[in-house]
C-alpha positions as CSV (number, residue, x, y, z in Angstrom):
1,X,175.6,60.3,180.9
2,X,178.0,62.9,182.5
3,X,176.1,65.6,185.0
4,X,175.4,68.2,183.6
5,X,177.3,70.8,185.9
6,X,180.4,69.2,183.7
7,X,178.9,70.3,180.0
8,X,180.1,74.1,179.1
9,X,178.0,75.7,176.2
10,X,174.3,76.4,176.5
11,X,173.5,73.8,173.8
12,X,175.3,71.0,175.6
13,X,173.3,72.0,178.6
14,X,169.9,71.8,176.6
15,X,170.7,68.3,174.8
16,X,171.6,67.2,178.4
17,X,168.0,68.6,179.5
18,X,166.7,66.8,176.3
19,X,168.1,63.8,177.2
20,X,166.4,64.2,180.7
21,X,163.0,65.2,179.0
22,X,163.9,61.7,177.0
23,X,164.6,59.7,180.0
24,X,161.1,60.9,181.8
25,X,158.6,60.1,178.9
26,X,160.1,56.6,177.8
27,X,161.4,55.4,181.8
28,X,159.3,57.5,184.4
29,X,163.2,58.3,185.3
30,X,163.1,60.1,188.6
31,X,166.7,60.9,188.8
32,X,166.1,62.9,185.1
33,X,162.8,64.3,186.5
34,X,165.1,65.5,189.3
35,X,167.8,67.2,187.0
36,X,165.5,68.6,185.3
37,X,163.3,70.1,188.4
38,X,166.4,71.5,189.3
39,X,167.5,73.7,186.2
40,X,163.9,74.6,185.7
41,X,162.2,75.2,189.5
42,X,164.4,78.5,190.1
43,X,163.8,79.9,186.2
44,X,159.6,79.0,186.5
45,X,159.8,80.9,190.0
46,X,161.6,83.7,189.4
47,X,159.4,84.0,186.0
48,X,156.7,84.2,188.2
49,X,158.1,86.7,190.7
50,X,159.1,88.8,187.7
51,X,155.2,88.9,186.5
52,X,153.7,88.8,190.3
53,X,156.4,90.5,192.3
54,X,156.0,89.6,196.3
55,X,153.7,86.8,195.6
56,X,155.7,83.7,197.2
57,X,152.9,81.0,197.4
58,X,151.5,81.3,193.8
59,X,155.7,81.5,192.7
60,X,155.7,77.9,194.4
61,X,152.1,76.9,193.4
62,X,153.4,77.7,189.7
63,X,156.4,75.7,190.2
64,X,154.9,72.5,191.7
65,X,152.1,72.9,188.9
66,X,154.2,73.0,186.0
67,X,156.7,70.4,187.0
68,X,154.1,68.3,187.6
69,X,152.6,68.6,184.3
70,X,156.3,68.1,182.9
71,X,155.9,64.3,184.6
72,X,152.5,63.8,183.6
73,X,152.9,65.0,179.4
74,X,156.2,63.7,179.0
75,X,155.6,61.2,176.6
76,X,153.8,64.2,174.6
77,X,156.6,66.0,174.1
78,X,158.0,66.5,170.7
79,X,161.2,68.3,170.1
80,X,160.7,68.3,166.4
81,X,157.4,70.7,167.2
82,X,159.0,72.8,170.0
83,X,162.4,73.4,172.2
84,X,162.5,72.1,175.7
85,X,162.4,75.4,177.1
86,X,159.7,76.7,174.6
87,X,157.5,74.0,176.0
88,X,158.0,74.0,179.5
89,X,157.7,77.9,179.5
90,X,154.6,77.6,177.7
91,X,153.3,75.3,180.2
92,X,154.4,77.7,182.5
93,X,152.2,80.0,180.9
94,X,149.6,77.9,180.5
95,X,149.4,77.4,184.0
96,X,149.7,80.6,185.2
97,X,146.5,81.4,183.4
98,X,144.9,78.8,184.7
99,X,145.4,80.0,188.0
100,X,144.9,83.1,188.2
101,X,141.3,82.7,186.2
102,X,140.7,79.6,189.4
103,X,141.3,81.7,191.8
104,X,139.8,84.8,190.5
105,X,136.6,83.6,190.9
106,X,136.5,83.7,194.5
107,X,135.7,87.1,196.0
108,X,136.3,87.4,199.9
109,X,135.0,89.9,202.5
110,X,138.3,90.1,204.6
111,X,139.7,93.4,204.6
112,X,143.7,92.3,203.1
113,X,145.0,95.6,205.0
114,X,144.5,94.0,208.7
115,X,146.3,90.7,207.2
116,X,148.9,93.0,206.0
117,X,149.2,94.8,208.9
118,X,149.7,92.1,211.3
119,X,152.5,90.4,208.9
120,X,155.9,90.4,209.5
121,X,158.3,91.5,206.2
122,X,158.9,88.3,204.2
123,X,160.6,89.9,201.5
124,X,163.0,88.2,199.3
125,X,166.3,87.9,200.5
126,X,169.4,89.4,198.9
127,X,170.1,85.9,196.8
128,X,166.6,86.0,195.6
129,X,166.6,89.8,194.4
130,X,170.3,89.0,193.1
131,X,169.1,86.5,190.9
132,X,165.8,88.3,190.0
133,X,167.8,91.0,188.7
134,X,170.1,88.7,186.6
135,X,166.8,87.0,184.8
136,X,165.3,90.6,184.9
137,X,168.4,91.9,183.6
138,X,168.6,89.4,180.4
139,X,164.8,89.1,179.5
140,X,165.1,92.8,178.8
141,X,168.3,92.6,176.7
142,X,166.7,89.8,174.9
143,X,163.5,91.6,174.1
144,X,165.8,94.5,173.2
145,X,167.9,92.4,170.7
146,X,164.6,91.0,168.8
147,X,162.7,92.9,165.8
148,X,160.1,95.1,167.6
149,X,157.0,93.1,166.0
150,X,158.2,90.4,167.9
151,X,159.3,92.0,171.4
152,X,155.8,93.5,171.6
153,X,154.4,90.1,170.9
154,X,156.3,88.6,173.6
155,X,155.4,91.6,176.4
156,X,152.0,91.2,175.3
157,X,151.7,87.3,176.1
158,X,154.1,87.0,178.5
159,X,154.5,90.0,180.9
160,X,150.9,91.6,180.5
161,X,149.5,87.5,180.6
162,X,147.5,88.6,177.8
163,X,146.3,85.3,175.3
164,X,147.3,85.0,171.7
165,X,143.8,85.6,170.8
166,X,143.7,88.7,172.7
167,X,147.1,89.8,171.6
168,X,145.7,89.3,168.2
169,X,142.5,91.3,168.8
170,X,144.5,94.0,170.2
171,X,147.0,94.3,167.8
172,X,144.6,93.9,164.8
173,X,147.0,90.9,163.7
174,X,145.7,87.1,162.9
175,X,146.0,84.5,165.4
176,X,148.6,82.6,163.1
177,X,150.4,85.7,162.7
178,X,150.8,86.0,166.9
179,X,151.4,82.8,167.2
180,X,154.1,82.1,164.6
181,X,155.9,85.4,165.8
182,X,155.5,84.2,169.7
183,X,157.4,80.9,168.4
184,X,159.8,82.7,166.5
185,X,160.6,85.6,168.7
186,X,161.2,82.5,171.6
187,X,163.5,80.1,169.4
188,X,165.6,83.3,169.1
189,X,165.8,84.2,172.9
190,X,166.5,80.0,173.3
191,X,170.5,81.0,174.7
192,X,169.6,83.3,177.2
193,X,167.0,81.3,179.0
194,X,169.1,78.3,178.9
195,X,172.4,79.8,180.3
């Protein structure tokens, strides 16, 4: 199979990553797991800067946990149910979630301001902010582009972290509804998270 730096349209780029997801579930193929950490490591991070802005660990937690996950459910992937992207973003989500209600249950007594005071700046670099921008940049003319049912849908779940039941509750919608719209409203945003 050619690398995929070689393949020029969006949907060459996702039957490569297909072919990678392929390679994983029926081989354990490191060298596809590889490719496929690669595309997708920057876009779960940067997803996760873009909903937690300054929070580097849990960007990297996120990344290692989803890719992980990737490995492990491979062989449960279906691309007749869901896109690549679809799925792994879900798991994203998914794990996300997951996270932040582990770690919310922990209370602590230490005052965060004399941590904060005693850091040193960490903030991202220019690259980083750069390329925040850029995803920042297209996940807004995406949302713009799609029918507003379906953009409020998508903010709901996916920058407020909000879960389709809840988005359902709040929006006085069925869960089928949410969910069918969350599918649809992602299939049609498919070309810009690719690239």
């Amino acid at each position: 199979m050619p690398p995929m730096s070689k393949r020029n349209t969006p949907t060459d780029k996702l039957a490569a990553l297909a072919d990678c997801m392929s390679r994983i579930a029926n081989e354990r193929d490191k060298a596809a797991f590889a490719e496929l950490f690669d595309h997708y490591a920057p876009q779960i991070r940067a997803y996760s800067l873009a909903r937690d802005p300054g929070s580097d660990l849990v960007a990297d937690d996120l990344v290692q946990e989803v890719m992980t996950r990737v490995w492990l459910k491979a062989s449960k992937y279906n691309a007749r149910l869901a896109n690549l992207n679809t799925w792994i973003f879900t798991l994203a989500r998914n794990c996300r979630i997951d996270y932040l209600r582990r770690n919310s249950r922990y209370a602590t007594e230490i005052d965060p301001t004399d941590i904060f005071n005693d850091m040193e700046d960490e903030g991202p670099g220019p690259f980083r902010l750069a390329q925040q921008d850029r995803t920042g940049d297209s996940i807004k003319a995406g949302l713009e582009a799609l029918p507003r049912e379906q953009s409020d849908i998508l903010r709901k779940v996916y920058l407020e972290g909000k879960t389709h039941q809840q988005t359902s509750e709040e929006l006085k919608l069925p869960l089928g509804t949410v969910k069918s719209r969350v599918r649809l409203a992602l299939k049609k945003l498919e070309v810009l998270v690719v690239r």
